[in-house]
C-alpha positions as CSV (number, residue, x, y, z in Angstrom):
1,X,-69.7,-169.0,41.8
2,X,-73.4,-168.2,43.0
3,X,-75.7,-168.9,40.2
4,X,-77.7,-165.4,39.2
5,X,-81.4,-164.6,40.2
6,X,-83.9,-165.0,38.0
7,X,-84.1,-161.6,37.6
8,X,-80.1,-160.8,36.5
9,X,-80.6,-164.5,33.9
10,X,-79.0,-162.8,30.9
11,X,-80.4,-164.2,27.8
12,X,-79.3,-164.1,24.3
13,X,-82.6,-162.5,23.1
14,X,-82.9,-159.8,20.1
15,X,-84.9,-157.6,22.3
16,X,-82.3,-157.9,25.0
17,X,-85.4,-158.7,27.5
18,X,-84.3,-161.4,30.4
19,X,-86.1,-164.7,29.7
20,X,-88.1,-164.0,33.4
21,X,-88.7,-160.5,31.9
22,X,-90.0,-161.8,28.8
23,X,-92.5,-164.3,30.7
24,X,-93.5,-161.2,32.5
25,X,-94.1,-158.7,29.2
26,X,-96.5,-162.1,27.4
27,X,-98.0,-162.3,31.2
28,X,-99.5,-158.8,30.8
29,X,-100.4,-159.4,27.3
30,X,-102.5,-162.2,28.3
31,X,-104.0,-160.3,31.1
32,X,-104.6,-157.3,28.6
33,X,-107.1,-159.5,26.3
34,X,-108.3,-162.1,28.3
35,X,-111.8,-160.9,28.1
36,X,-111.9,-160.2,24.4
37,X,-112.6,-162.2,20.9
38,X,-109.8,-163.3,18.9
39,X,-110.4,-160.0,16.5
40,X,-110.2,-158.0,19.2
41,X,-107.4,-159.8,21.5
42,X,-105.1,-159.7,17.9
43,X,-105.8,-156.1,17.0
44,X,-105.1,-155.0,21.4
45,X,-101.5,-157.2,20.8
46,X,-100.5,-155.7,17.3
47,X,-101.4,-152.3,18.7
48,X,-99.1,-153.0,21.9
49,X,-96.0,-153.4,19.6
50,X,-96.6,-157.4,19.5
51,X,-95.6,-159.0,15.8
52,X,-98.0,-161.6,14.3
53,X,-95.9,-164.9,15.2
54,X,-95.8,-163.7,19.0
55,X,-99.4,-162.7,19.2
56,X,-99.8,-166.3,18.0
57,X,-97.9,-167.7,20.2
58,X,-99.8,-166.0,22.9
59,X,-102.7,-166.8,21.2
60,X,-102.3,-170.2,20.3
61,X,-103.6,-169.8,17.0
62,X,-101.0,-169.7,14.0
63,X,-99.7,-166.9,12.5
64,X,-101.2,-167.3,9.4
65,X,-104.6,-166.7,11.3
66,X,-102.9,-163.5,12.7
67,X,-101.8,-162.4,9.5
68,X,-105.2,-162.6,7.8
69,X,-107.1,-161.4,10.9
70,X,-104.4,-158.2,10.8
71,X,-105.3,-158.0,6.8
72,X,-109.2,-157.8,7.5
73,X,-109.2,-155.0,9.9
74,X,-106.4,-153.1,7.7
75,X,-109.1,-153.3,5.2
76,X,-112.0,-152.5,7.5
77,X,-110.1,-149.3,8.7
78,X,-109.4,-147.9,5.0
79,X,-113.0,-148.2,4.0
80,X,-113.9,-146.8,7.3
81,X,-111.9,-143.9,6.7
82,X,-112.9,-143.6,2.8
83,X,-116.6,-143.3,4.2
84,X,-115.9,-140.5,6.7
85,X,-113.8,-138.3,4.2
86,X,-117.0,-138.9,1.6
87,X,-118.9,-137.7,4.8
């Protein structure tokens, strides 16, 4: 029996992604932030649908770091927002 492409390699993934296609998807991520801080690369990857123990994966950070990181901006955002309604 042929062994399958790369691209047909079923794997037993939650997302149902191909291990190749999954490579492919945390490719782009990289590519997306490569240019950016850690704040900014974390907040780009949470917004793209990314949860905190793949961004830090990607990353290379831990996912505590995310977490907090996430937390900071969630807080930066409300005040933000408080301020403009006041406005």
């Amino acid at each position: 029996m042929a062994k399958p492409s790369v691209a047909e390699e079923v794997q037993d993934r939650p997302d149902g992604l191909t291990a190749f296609e999954s490579k492919l998807v945390n490719l782009l991520a990289l590519l997306l932030v490569q240019e950016q801080k850690q704040p900014e690369q974390i907040a780009l990857l949470n917004r793209a649908g990314f949860r905190p123990v793949e961004i830090a994966a990607l990353l290379g950070t831990t996912r505590n770091t995310v977490s907090v990181q996430l937390s900071i901006q969630k807080r930066k955002n409300k005040s933000t927002q408080a301020r403009k309604a006041r406005d």
